[in-house]
C-alpha positions, 0 to 999 in steps of 0.5 A: 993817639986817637984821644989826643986827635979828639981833644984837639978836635973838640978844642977846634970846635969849642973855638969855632963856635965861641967866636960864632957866638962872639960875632953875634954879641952887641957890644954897647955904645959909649951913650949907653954905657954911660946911660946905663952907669947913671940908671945904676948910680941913681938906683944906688943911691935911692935903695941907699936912701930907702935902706937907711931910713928902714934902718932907723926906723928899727933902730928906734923901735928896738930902742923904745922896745929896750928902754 
């Protein structure tokens, strides 16, 4: 019975102090949420860019390599 007192009271204890932690997280406002989504679009689409073209590159290294 003893254990099942210290499972609850650990339980207890664990949310009490998730929903302290909770309390204290900044949640975004939608401007920066949206400021955030199109920084990580057009980071996106830059390293897309920049992957694409090194991988042209190789391929036609290997290319003039192999021919």
């Amino acid at each position: 019975m003893d254990s099942l007192k210290s499972y609850l009271n650990q339980g207890i204890s664990f949310v009490q102090e998730a929903w302290s932690e909770l309390s204290k997280v900044h949640y975004p406002s939608p401007k920066e949420t949206m400021q955030a989504t199109i920084v990580v679009i057009a980071l996106t689409f830059v390293m897309a860019i920049w992957l694409g073209l090194i991988d042209l590159g190789a391929t036609r290294v290997v290319k003039a390599l192999l021919s």
